[in-house]
C-alpha positions in Angstrom: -22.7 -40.9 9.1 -19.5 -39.9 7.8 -16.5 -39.0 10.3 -16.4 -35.5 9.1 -18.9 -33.9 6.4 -17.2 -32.9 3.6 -16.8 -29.3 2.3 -19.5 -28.0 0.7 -18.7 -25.8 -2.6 -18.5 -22.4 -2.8 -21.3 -20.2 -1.4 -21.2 -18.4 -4.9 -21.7 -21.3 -6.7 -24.8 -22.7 -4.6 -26.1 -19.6 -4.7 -26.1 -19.2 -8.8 -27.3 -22.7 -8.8 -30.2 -22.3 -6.8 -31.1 -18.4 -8.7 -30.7 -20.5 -12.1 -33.0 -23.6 -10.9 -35.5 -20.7 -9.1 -35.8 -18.3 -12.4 -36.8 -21.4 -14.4 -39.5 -21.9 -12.1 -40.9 -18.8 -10.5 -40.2 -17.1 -13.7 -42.6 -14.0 -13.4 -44.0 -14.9 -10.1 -45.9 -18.1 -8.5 -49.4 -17.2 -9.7 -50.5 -19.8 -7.4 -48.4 -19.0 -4.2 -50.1 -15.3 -4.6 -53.2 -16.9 -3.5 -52.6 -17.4 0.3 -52.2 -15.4 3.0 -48.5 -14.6 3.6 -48.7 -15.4 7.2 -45.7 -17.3 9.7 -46.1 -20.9 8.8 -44.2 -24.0 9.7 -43.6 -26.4 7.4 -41.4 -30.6 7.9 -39.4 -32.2 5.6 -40.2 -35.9 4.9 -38.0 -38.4 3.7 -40.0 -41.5 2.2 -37.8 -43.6 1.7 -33.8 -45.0 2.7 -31.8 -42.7 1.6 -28.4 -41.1 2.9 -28.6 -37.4 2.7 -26.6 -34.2 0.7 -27.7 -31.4 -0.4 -28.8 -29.8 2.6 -26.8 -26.3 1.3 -28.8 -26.4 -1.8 -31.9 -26.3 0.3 -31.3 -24.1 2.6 -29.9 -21.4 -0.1 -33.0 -21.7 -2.1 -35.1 -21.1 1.2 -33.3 -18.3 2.4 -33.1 -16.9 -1.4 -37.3 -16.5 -1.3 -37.0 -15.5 2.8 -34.2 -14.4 4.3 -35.5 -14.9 7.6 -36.6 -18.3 7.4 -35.3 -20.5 10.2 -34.5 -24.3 9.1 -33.8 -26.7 12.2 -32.3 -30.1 10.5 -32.2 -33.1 11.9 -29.8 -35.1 10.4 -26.5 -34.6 9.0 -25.0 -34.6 5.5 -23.7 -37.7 4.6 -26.6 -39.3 7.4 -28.4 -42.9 6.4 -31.5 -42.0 7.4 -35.0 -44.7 7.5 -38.1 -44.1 5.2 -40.5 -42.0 7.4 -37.6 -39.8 9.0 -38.4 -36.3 10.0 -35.3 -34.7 8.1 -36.0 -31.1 8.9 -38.7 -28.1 10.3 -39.0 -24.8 9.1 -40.4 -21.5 9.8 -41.0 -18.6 7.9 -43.5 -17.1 5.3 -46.3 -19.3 4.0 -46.0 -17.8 0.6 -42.6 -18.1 0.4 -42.2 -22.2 1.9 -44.6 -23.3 -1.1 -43.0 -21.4 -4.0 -39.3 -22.7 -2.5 -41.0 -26.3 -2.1 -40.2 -28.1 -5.6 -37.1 -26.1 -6.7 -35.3 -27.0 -2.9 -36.8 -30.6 -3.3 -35.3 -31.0 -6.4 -31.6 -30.3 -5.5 -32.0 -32.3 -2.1 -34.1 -35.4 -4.1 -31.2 -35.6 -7.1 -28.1 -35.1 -4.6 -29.1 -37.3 -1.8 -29.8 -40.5 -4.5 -26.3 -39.4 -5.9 -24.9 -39.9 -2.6 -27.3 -42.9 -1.6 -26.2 -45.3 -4.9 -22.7 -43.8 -4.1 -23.0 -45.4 -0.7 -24.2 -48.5 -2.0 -20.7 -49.1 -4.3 -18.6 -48.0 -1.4 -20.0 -50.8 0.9 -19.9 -53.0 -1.7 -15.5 -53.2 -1.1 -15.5 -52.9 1.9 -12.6 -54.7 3.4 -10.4 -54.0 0.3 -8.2 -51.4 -0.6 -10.2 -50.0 -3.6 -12.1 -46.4 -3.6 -14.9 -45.8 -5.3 -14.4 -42.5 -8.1 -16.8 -40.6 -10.0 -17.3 -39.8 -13.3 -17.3 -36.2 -15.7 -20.3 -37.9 -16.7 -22.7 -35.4 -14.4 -25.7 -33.4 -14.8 -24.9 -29.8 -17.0 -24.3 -27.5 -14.8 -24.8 -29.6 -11.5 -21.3 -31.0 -11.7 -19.3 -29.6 -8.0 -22.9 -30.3 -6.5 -23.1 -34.0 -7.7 -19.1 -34.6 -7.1 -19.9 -32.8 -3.6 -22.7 -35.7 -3.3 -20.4 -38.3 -3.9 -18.0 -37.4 -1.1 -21.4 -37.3 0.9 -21.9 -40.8 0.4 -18.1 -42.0 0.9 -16.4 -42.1 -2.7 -13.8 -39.6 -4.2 -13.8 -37.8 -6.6 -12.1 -37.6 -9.9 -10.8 -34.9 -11.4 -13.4 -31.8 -11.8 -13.5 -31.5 -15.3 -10.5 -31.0 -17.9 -8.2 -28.4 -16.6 -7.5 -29.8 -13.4 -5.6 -33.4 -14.3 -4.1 -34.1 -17.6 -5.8 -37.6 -19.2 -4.0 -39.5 -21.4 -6.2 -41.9 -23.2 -6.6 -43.6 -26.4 -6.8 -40.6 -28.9 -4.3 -38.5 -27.6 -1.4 -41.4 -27.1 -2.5 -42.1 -31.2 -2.2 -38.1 -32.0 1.3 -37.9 -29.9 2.5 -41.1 -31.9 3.5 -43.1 -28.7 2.5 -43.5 -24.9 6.0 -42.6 -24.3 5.8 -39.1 -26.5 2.3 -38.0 -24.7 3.9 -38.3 -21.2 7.0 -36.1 -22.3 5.2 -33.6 -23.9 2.3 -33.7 -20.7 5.5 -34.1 -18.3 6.6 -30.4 -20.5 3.2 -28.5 -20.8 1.8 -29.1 -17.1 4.1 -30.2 -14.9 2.5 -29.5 -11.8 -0.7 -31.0 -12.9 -1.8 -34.9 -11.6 -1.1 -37.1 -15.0 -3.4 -40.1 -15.6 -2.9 -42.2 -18.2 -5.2 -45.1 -19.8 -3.8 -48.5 -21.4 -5.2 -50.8 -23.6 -3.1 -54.2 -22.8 -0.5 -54.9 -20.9 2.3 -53.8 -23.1 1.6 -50.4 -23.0 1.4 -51.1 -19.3 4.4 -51.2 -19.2 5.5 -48.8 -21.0 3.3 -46.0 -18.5 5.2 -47.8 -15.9 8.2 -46.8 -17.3 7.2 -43.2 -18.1 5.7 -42.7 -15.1 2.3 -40.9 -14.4 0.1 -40.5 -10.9 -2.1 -43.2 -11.6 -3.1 -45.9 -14.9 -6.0 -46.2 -16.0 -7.1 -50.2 -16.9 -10.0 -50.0 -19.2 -11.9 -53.1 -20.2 -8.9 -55.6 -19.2 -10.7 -59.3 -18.3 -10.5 -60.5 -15.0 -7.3 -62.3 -15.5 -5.3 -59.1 -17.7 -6.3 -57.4 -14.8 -4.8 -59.5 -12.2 -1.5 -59.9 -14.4 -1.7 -55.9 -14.3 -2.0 -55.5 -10.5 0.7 -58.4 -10.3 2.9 -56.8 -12.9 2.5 -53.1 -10.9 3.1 -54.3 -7.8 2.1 -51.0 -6.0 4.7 -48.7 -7.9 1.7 -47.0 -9.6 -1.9 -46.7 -8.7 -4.0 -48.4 -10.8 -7.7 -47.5 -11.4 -10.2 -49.3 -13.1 -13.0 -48.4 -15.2 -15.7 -49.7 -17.6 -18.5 -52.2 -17.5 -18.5 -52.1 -14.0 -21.6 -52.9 -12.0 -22.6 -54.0 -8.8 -22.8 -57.4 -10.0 -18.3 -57.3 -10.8 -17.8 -54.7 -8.5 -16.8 -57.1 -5.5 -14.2 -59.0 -7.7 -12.4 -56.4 -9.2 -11.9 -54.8 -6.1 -10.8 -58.1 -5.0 -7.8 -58.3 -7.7 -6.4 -55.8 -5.6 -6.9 -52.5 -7.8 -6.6 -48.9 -6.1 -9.5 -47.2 -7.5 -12.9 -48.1 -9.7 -14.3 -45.2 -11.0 -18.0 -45.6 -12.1 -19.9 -43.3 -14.2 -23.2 -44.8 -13.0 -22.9 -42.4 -9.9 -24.0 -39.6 -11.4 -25.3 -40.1 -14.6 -27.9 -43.0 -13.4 -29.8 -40.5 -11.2 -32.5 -42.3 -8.8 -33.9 -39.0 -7.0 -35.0 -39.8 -3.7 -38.6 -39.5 -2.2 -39.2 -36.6 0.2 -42.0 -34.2 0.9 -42.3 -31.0 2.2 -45.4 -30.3 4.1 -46.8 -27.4 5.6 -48.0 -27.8 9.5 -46.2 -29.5 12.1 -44.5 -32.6 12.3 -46.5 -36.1 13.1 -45.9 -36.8 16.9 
C-alpha cells in the first residue's frame, strides 16, 4: 500500500471518460439488461489474480452514472497489492443497472490496475538505488491522466502530461535550432517558466547541455559504459534520465550506474488488464 494515495484527476474528467466508454456500450439501451426485474440487488467484485489496484474512481463513476444511489463498500485501497481470490468490493443497488455498468466499470478498473501492477513491478525492481521509475506519452487515446494517475498508483512518477506542460529538446528540434546551445536559448526565451528537458546523443553534447543548463538530460541509447562516463561526467549537477531499450532484464544495472530517472514506455503502452469479475449475489463466506 502506498503511504498516501495519490490524487485522483479531476471529477470532470472521470466523469466524461466514463459517459464516453458508457455511450459506446449502452448505445440505445442494454436490450439485454431490459430483461430482468429491476429489483435491489447486491453484487462482489472479484479479483482473480495478483494485481495492485487503481481505478477505483473510474468505477465507482460509471456505477453511480447508471444509479445514483448505488452504495459501493471497497475493501482495499488504491495503490493496494492485493492476492488472486481477494474480495475487492460489494455493491448495492438496482439489478438492471449493476449488469449494464458491469463491463464498461471492469474495463477501466482491469486496464488501470495492470498499469499500475507492471508499474509496480519496475519500481521494485531499483529498489535500493536512487532511480525513479517515469512514464511515457505513449498512453492509450484519450485515457492518458487515467493511466499516468495509475502509474502514481503503483509507485512511479510521471513525466510530463503531454506537450504543453515541459519543453523537450530532442534530436529534431536541436537539428532545426542549428545547435543544442541555440534550442536552450530560444526555449530559455519562449517558456521560461516551463521545466526544460533536453536529450543527447553522446557525450559531447553532454556537455554542452551541461553547460546550457536545463532541469534534467535525457541519455538515450548510451551503452552501459557511455552511460557511466555520463553519470561520472555530471556528477549530480543535472539530473539525468534514461530512456530506451529498457527492460526488466537491464533495468537493475542501469539504475545501478547511478542515473536519476528511467522512464519506460512499456508502462502504459504494454497493457496486461487484470482479471476481475463482477458477480451478482453475495460474497463467498
Amino acid at each position: 500500500m502506498l503511504p498516501h494515495p495519490p490524487a485522483a484527476p479531476p471529477q470532470a474528467q472521470i466523469d466524461a471518460d466514463v459517459a464516453r466508454a458508457l455511450a459506446e456500450d449502452i448505445g440505445s439501451g442494454d436490450v439485454t439488461a431490459a430483461l430482468l426485474p429491476d429489483s435491489d440487488d447486491i453484487a462482489y467484485l472479484l479479483c482473480k489474480q495478483d494485481a495492485v489496484i487503481a481505478g477505483r474512481p473510474w468505477f465507482d463513476a460509471t456505477h453511480r452514472a447508471l444509479d445514483p444511489q448505488v452504495r459501493i463498500h471497497w475493501r482495499v485501497l488504491e495503490g493496494d497489492h492485493v492476492k488472486a481470490g481477494t474480495v475487492l468490493a460489494t455493491l448495492e443497488g438496482r439489478s438492471r443497472s449493476l449488469v449494464s455498468a458491469e463491463r464498461t466499470s471492469l474495463n477501466f478498473l482491469q486496464t488501470l490496475s495492470g498499469t499500475a501492477t507492471t508499474t509496480a513491478t519496475y519500481v521494485a525492481a531499483v529498489a535500493g538505488t536512487k532511480a525513479r521509475i517515469l512514464d511515457t506519452r505513449k498512453t492509450l487515446p484519450g485515457l492518458r491522466l487515467a493511466q499516468k494517475y495509475a502509474v502514481r498508483c503503483g509507485g512511479g512518477d510521471n513525466h510530463r502530461i503531454g506537450l504543453f506542460d515541459t519543453v523537450m529538446l530532442k534530436e529534431n528540434h536541436i537539428r532545426a535550432a542549428g545547435s543544442l546551445t541555440a534550442a536552450v536559448q530560444a526555449a530559455r526565451a519562449q517558456q521560461p517558466s516551463l521545466p526544460l528537458v533536453v536529450e543527447v546523443e553522446d557525450l559531447q553534447q553532454l556537455q554542452e547541455a551541461l553547460a546550457a543548463g536545463c532541469e534534467r538530460i535525457l541519455i538515450d541509447d548510451f551503452t552501459p559504459a557511455m552511460r557511466r562516463e555520463a553519470v561520472r561526467t555530471a556528477a549530480g549537477r543535472i539530473p539525468l534520465e534514461v530512456s530506451g531499450s529498457v527492460d526488466l532484464t537491464t533495468l537493475r544495472s542501469i539504475a545501478e550506474d547511478g542515473v536519476d530517472c528511467i522512464s519506460i514506455g512499456g508502462l502504459t503502452k504494454h497493457v496486461q488488464a487484470i482479471d476481475l469479475s463482477l458477480k451478482l449475489g453475495p460474497p463467498p463466506a
